[in-house]
VEXPASE-13414 format. One record per atom (N, C-alpha, C): x, y, z; atom name. Coordinates in steps of 0.05 Angstrom, whole numbers, plus 32768, in hexadecimal, padded with zeros to 4 digits. Atoms other than C-alpha are relative to their C-alpha. Example, Ala and Ser with C-alpha at 12.3 -4.5 7.8 and 13.67 -1.06 7.14 Angstrom:
2
[kese [8012,7FE8,8000],"N"],
[kese [80F6,7FA6,809C],"CA"],
[kese [8012,8018,8000],"C"],
[kese [7FF0,7FE8,7FFF],"N"],
[kese [8111,7FEB,808F],"CA"],
[kese [7FF1,8016,800E],"C"],
# end
This chain:
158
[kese [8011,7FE8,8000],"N"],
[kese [8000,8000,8000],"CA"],
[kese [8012,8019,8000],"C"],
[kese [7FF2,7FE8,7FFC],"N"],
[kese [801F,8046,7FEF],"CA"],
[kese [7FEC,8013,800F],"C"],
[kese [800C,7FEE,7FF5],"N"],
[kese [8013,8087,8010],"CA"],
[kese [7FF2,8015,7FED],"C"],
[kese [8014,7FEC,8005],"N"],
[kese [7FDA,80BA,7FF6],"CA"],
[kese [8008,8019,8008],"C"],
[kese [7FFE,7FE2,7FF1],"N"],
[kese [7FF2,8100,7FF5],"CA"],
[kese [7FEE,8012,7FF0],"C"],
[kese [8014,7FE2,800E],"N"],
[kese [7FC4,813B,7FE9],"CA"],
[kese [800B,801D,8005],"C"],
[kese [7FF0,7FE4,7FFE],"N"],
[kese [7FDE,8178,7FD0],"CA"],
[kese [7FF1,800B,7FEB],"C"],
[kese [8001,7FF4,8015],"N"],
[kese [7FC5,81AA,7FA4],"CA"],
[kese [8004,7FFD,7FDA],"C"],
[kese [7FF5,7FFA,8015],"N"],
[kese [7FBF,81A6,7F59],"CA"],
[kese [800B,800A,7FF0],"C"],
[kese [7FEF,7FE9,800F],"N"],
[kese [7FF7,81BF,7F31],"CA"],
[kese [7FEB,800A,7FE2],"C"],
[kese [8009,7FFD,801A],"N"],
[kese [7FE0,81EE,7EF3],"CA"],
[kese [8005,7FF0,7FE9],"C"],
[kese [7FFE,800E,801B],"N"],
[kese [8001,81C0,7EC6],"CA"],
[kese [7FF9,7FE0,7FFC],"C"],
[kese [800C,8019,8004],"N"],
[kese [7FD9,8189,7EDD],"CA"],
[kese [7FE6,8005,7FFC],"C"],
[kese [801B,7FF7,8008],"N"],
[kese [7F97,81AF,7ECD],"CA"],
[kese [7FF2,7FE5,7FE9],"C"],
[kese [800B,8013,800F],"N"],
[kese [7F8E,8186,7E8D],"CA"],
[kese [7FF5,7FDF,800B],"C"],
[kese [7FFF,801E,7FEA],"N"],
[kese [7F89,8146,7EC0],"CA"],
[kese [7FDF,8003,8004],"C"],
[kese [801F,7FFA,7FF4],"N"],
[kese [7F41,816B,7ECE],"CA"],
[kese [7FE7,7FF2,7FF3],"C"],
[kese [800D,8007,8009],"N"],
[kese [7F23,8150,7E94],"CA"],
[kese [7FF8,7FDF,8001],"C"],
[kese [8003,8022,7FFE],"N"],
[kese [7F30,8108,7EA2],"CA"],
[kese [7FEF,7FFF,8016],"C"],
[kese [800A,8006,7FEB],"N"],
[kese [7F1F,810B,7EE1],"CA"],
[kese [7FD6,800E,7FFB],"C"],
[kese [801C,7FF2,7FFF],"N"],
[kese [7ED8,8136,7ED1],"CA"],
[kese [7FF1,7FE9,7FF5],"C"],
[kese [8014,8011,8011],"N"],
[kese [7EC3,80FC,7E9F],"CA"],
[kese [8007,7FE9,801E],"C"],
[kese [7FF5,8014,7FEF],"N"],
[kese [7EDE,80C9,7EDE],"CA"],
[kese [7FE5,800D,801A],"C"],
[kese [8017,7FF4,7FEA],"N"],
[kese [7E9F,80F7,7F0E],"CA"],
[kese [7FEF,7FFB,7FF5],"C"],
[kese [801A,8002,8005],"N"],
[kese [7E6E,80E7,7EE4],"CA"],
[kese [7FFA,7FE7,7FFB],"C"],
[kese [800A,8020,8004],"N"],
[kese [7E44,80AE,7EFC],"CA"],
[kese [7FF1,7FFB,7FF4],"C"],
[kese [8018,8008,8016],"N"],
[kese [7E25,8085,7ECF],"CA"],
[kese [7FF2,7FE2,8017],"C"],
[kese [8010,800F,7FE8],"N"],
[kese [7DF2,804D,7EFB],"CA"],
[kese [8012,7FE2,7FF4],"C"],
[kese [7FFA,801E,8009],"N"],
[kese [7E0A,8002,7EF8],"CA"],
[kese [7FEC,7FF8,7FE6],"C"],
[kese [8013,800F,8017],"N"],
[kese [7DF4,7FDE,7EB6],"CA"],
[kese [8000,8018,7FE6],"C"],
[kese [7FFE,7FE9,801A],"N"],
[kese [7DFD,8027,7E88],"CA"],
[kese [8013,8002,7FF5],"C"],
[kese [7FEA,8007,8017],"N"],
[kese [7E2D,801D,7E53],"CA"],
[kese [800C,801E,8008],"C"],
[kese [7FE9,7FE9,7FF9],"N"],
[kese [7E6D,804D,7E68],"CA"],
[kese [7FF3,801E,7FE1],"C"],
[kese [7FFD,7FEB,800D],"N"],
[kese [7E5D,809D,7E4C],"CA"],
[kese [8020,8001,7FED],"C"],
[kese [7FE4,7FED,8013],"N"],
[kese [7E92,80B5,7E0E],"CA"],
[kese [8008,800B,800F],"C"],
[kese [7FE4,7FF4,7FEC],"N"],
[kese [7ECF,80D3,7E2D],"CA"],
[kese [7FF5,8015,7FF5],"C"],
[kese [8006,7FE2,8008],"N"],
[kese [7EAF,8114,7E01],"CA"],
[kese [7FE8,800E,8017],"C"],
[kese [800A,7FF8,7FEE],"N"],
[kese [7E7B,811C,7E31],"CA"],
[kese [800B,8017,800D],"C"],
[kese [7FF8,7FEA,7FE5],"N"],
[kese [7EA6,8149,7E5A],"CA"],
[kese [8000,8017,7FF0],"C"],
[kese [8003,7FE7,8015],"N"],
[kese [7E9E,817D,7E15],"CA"],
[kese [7FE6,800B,8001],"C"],
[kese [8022,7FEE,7FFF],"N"],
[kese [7E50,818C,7E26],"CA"],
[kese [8000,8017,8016],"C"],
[kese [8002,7FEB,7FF6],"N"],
[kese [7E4A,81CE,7E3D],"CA"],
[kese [7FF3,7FFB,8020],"C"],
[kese [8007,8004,7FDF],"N"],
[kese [7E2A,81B4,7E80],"CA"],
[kese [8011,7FFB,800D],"C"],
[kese [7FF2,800A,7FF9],"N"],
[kese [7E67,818E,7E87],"CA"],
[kese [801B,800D,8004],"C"],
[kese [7FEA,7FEF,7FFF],"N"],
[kese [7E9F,81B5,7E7A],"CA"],
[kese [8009,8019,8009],"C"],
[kese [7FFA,7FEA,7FEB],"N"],
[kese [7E91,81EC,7EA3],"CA"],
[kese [800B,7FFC,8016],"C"],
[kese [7FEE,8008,7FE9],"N"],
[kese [7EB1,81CD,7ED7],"CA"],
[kese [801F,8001,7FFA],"C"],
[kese [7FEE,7FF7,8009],"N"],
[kese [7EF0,81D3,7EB9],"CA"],
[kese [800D,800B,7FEB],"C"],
[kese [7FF6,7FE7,800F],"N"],
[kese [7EF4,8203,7E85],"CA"],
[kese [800E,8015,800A],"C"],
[kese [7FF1,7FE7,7FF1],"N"],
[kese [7F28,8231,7E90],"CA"],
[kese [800D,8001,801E],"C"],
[kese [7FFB,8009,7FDD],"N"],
[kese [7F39,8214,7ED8],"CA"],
[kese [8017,8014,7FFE],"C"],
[kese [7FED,7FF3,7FE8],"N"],
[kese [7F60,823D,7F06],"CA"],
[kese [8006,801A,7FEF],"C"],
[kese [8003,7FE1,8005],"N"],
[kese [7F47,827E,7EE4],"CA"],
[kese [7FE1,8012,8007],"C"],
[kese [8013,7FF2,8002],"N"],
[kese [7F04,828B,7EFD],"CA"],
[kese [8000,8002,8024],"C"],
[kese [8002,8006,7FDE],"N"],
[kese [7EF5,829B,7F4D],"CA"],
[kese [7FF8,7FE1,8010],"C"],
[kese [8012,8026,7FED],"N"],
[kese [7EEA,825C,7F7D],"CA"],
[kese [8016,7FE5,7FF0],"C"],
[kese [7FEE,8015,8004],"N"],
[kese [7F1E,8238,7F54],"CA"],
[kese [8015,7FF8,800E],"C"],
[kese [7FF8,8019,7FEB],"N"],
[kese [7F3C,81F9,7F7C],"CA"],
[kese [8003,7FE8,7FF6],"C"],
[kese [7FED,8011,8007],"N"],
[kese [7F62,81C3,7F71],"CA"],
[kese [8005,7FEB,8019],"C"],
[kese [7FEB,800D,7FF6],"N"],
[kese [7F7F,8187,7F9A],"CA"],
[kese [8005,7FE7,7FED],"C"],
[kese [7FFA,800F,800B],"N"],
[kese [7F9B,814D,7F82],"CA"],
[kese [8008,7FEA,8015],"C"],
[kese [7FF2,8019,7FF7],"N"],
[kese [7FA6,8103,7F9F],"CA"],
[kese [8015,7FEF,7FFB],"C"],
[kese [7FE9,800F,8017],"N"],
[kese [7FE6,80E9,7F8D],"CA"],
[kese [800A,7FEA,8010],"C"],
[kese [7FEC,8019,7FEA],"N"],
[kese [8005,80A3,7F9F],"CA"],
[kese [8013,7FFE,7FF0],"C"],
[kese [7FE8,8008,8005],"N"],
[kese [8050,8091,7F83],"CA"],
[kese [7FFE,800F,7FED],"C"],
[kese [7FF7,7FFA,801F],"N"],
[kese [8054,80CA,7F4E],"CA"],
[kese [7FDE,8007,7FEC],"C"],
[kese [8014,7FFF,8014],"N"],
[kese [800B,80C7,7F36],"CA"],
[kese [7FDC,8002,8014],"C"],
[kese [8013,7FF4,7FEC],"N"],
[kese [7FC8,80ED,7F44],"CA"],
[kese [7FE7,7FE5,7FFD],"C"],
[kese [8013,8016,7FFF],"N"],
[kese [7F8F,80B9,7F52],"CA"],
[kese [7FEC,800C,8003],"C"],
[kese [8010,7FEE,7FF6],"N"],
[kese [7F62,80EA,7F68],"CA"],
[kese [7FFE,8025,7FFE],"C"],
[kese [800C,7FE2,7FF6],"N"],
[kese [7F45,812F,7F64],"CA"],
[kese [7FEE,8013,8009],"C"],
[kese [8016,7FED,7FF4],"N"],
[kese [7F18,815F,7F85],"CA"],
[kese [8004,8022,7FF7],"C"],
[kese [7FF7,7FDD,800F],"N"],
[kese [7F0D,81AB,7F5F],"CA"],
[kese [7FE2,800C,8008],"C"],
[kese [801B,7FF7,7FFF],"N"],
[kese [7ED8,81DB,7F73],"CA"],
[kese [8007,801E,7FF1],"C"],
[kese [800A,7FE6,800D],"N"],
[kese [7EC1,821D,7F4B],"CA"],
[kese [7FEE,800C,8004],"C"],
[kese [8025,7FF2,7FFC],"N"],
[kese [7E86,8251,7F51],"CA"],
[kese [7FFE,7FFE,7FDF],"C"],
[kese [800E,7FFF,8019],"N"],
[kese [7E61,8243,7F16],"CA"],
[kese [7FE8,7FF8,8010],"C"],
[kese [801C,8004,8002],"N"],
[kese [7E1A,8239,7F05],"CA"],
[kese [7FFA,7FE8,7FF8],"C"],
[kese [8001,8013,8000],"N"],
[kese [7E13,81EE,7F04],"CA"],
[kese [7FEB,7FF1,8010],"C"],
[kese [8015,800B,7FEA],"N"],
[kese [7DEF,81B5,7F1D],"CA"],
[kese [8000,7FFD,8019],"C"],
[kese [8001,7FF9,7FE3],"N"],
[kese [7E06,81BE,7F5F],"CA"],
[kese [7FFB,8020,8005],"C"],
[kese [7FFF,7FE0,7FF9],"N"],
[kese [7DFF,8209,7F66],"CA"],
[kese [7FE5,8006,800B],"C"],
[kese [800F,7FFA,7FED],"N"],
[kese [7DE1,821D,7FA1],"CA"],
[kese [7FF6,801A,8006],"C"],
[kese [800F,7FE5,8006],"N"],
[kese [7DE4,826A,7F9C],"CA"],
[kese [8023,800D,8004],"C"],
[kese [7FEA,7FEB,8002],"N"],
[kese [7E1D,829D,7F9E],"CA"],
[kese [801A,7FFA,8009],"C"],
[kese [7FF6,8000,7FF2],"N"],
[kese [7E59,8299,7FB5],"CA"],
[kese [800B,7FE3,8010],"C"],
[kese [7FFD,8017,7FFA],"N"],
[kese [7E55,824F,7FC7],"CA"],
[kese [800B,7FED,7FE4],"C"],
[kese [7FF0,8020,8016],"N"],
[kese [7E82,821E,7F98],"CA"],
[kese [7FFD,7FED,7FFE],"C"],
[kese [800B,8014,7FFC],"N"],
[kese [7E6E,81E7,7F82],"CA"],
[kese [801B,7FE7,7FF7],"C"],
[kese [7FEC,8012,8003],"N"],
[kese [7E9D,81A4,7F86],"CA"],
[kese [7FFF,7FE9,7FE7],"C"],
[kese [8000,8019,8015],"N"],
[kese [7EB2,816B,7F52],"CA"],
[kese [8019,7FF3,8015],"C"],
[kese [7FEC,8012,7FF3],"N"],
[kese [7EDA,8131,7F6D],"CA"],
[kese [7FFD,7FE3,7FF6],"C"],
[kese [7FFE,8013,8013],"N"],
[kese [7EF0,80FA,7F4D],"CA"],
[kese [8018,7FEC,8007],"C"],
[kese [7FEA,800D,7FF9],"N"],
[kese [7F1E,80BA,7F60],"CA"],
[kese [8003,7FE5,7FEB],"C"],
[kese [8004,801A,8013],"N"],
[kese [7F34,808A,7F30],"CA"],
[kese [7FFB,7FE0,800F],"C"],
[kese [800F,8018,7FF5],"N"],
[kese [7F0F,8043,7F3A],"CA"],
[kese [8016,7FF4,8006],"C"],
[kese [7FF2,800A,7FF6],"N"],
[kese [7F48,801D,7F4D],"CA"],
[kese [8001,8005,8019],"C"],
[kese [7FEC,7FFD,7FE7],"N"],
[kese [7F5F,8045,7F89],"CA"],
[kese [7FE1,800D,800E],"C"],
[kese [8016,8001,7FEA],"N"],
[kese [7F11,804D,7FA5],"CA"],
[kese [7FF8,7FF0,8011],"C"],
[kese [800A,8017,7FE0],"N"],
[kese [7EF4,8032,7FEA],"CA"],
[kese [8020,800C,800F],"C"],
[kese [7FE9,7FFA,7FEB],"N"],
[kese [7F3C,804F,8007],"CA"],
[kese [7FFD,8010,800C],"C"],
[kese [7FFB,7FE3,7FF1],"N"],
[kese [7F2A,8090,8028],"CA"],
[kese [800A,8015,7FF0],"C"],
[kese [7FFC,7FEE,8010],"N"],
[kese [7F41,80B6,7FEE],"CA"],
[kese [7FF2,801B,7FFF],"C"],
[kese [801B,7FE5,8001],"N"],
[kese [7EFF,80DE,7FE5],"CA"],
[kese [8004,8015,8013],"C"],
[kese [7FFE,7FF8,7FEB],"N"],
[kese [7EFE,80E1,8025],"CA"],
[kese [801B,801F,800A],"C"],
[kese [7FE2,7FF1,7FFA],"N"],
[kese [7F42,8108,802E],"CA"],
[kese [7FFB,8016,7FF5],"C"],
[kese [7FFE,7FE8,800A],"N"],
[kese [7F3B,8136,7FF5],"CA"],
[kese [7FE4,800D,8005],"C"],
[kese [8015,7FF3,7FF7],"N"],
[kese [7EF6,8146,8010],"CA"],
[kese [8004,8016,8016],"C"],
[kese [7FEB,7FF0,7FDF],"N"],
[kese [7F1D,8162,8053],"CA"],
[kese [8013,8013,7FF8],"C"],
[kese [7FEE,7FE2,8003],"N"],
[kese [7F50,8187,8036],"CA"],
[kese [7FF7,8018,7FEB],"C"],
[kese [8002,7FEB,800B],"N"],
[kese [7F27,81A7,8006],"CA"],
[kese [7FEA,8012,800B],"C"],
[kese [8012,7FE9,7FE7],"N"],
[kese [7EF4,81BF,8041],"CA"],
[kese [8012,800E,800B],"C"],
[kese [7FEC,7FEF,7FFF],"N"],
[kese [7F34,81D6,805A],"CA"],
[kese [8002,801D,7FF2],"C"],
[kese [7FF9,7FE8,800F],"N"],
[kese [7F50,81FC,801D],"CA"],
[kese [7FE4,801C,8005],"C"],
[kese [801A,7FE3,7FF7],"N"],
[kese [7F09,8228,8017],"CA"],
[kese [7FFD,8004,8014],"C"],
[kese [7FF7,7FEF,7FDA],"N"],
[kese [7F04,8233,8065],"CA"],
[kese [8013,8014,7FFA],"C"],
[kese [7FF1,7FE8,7FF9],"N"],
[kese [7F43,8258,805F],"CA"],
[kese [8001,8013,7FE8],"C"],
[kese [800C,7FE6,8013],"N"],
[kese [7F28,827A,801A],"CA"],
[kese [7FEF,8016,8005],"C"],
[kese [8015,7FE7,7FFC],"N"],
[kese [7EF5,8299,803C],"CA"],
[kese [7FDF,7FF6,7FF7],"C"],
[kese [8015,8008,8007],"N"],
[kese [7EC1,826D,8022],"CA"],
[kese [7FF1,7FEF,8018],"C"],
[kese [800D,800B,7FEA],"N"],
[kese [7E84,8254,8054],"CA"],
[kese [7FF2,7FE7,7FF6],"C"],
[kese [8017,8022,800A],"N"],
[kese [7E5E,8213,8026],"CA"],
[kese [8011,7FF8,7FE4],"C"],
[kese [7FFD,800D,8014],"N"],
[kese [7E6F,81F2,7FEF],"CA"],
[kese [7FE6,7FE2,7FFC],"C"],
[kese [8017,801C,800F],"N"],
[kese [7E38,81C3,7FC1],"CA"],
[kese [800D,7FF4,7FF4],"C"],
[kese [7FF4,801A,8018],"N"],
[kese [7E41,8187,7F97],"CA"],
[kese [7FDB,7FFC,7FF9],"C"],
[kese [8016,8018,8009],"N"],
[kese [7E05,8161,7F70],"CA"],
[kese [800C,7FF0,8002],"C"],
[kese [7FF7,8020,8001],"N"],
[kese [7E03,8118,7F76],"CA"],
[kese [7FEB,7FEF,7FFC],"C"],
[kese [8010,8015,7FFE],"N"],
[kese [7DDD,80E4,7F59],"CA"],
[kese [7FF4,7FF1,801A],"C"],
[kese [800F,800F,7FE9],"N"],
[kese [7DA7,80C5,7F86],"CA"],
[kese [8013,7FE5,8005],"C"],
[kese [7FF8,801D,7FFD],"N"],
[kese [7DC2,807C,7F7C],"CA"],
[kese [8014,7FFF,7FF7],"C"],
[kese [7FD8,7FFE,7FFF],"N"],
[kese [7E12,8094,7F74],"CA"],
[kese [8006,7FF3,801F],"C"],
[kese [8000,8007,7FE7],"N"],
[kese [7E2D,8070,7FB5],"CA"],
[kese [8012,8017,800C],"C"],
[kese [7FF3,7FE9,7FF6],"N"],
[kese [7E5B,80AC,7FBD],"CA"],
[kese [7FED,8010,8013],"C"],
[kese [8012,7FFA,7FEC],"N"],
[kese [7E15,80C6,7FE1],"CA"],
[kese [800D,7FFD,8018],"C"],
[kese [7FF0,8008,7FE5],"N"],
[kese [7E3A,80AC,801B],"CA"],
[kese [800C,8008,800F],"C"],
[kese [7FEA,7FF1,8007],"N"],
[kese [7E78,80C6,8013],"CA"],
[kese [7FF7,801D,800D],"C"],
[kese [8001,7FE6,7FFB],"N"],
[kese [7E5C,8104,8013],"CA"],
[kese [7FEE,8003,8018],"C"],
[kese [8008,8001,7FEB],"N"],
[kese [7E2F,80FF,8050],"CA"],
[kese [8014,7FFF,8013],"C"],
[kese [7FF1,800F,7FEF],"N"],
[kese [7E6E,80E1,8078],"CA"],
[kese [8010,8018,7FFC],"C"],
[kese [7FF3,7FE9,7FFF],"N"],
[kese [7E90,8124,8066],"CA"],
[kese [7FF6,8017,8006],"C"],
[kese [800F,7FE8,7FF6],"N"],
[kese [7E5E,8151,807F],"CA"],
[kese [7FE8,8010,7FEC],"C"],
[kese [8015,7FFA,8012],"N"],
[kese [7E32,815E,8040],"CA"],
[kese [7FEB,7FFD,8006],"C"],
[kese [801A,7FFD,7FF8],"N"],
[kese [7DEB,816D,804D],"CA"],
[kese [7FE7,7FF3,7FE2],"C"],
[kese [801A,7FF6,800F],"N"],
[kese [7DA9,8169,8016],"CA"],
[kese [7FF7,800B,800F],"C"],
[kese [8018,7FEB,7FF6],"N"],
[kese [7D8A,81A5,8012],"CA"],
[kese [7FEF,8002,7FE5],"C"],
[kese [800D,8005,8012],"N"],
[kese [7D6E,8196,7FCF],"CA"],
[kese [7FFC,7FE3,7FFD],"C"],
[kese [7FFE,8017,8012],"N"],
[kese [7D52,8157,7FB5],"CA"],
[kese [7FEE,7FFB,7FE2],"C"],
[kese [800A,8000,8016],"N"],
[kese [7D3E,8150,7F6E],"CA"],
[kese [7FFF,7FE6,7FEE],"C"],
[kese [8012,801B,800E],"N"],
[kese [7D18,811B,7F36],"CA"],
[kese [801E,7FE6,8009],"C"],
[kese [7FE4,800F,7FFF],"N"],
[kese [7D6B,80FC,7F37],"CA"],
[kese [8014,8008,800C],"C"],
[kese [7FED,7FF6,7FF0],"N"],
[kese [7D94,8120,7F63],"CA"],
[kese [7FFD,8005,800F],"C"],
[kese [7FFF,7FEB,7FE5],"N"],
[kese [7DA6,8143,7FA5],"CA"],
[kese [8017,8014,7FF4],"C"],
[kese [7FF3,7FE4,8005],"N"],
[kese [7DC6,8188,7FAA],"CA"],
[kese [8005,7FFE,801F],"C"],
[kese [7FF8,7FFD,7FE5],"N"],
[kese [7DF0,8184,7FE6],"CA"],
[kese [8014,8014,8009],"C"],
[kese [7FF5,7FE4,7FF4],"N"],
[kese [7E0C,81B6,8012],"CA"],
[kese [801A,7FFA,8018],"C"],
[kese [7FEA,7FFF,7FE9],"N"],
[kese [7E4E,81B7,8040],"CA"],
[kese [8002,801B,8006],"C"],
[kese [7FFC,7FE8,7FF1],"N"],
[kese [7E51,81EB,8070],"CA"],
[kese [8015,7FF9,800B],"C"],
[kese [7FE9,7FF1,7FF2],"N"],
[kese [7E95,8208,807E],"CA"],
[kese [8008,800D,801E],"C"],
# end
């Protein structure tokens, strides 16, 4: 077993965002894997268009021996999580291999961290009803304060 360090994403691992963005989006057991283009639909790619040039942009990265396994990035945009002003909404994403380790978990913590000392008080995510990450994010302090036809809109207070 190696060690899990979480540090910040470098800018010139930005392009890493897109893997990881099509790697957040769950598809249910039994639904034939989404095109890797997916992450080009304007709903989709707002999450990392332009990263680490608009406010609320955040970064960490999970890296074991050399290589990131994991990431967590939040932005204020207008998305499916977007709760209202001022509040950023999260993506997080761990490659299937190195899930069930506490990964999530970890970059969930340091990136309540990072915004704490930005100045920021909540951060949202959406999440599929029947994603098991539901969990995850409960076990990290995430709330529903929305629930809709296929999702929750959850809330971490800072």
């Amino acid at each position: 077993m190696f060690k899990i360090a979480i540090r910040p994403l470098a800018v010139t691992e930005y392009p890493l965002l897109s893997k990881f963005l099509y790697l957040a989006v769950f598809v249910s057991p039994g639904v034939p894997p989404l095109p890797m283009d997916v992450v080009h639909l304007p709903e989709l790619k707002i999450y990392i268009q332009d990263f680490g040039r608009q406010k609320g942009d955040c970064a960490l990265a999970a890296e074991e021996k050399g290589q990131i396994v994991g990431i967590c990035w939040c932005r204020e945009i207008k998305d499916f999580a977007h709760w209202q002003a001022g509040v950023p909404s999260l993506a997080i994403s761990v490659q299937k291999p190195y899930r069930g380790r506490g990964i999530g978990g970890r970059l969930l913590a340091a990136m309540k961290e990072a915004l704490k000392s930005s100045g920021y008080r909540a951060v949202s995510l959406s999440v599929q009803k029947n994603n098991p990450a539901v969990r995850l994010y409960q076990r990290a302090g995430f709330k529903i304060v929305q629930e809709r036809q296929e999702d929750y809109i959850m809330l971490l207070s800072l």
